[in-house]
C-alpha distance (Angstrom), angle and dihedral (degrees) to the residues before:
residue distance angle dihedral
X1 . . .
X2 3.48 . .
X3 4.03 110.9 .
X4 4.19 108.4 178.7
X5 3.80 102.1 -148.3
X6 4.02 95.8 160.8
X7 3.37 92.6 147.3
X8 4.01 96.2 48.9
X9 3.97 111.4 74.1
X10 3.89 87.8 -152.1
X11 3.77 125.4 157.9
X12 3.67 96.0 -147.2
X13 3.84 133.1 129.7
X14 3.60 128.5 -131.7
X15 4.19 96.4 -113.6
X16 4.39 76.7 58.2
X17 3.23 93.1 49.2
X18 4.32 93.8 47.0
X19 3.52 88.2 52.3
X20 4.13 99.0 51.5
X21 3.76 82.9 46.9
X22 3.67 93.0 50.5
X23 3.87 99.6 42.9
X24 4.04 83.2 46.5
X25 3.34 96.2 53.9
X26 3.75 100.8 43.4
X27 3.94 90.2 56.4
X28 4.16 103.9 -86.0
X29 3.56 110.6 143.2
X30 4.16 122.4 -126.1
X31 3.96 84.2 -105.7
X32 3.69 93.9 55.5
X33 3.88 102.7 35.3
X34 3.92 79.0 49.9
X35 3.20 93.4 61.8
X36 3.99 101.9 38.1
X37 3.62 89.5 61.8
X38 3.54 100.6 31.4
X39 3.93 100.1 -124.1
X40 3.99 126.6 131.3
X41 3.40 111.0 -78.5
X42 3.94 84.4 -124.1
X43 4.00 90.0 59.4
X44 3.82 89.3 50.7
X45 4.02 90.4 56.3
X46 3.66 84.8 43.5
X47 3.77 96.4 60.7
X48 3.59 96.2 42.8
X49 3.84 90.9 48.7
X50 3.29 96.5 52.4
X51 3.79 86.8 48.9
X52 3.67 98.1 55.2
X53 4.41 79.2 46.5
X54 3.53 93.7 63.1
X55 3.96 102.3 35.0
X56 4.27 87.8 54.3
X57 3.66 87.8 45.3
X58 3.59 86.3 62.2
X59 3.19 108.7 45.5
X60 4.32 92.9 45.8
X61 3.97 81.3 56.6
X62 3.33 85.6 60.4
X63 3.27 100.3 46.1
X64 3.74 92.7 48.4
X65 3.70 92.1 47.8
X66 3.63 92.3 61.8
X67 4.17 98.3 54.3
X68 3.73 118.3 101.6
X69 3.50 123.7 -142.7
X70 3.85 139.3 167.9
X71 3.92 90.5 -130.6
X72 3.82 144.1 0.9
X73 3.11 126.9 -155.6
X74 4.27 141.3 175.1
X75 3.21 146.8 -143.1
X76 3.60 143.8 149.7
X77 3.75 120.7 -131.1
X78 3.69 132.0 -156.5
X79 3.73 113.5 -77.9
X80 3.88 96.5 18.6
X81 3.81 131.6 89.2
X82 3.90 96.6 -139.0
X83 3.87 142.7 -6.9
X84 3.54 134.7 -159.6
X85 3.58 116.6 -167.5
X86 3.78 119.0 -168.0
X87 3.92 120.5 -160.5
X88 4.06 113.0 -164.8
C-alpha cells in the first residue's frame, strides 16, 4: 500500500498505517483506533485524511480525463500554484 502523506512528517510504517485504515473503515472511531495502536489521536486523523486526499484525487482525474474539449490550455495566475483551463 502506497499512502502519499508528503505533507505529514510522520514516522509511521506501512503495516501502521493498514491497520488505522482498517479500524477506520470497519467503523472505529479516531479516539479508539488511537488508542489501539497507540499513536496521537492527531496522527490517526492525519492518516485517514490523507487517505480520503488521495482516493478523491483519483477519482476527479478520472473525471477530468473523460471531458472533451476542442483545446486546453494553462496557465498559472498570480496567487495560485497551478491552473488548468479547459476550453470546450
Amino acid at each position: 500500500m502506497q499512502l502519499i502523506l508528503s505533507i505529514i512528517d510522520l514516522n509511521i510504517d506501512s503495516d501502521e498505517i493498514h491497520t488505522i485504515l482498517q479500524s477506520h473503515t470497519e467503523g472505529s472511531s479516531l479516539r479508539g483506533i488511537s488508542r489501539i495502536t497507540q499513536r496521537a489521536y492527531g496522527t490517526v486523523v492525519s492518516v485517514v485524511r490523507a487517505d480520503e486526499r488521495q482516493k478523491a484525487q483519483i477519482v476527479h482525474n478520472a473525471r477530468v480525463q473523460k471531458i472533451e474539449t476542442d483545446e486546453v490550455s494553462a496557465d498559472v495566475p498570480a496567487g495560485l500554484p497551478w491552473a488548468v483551463v479547459v476550453i470546450c
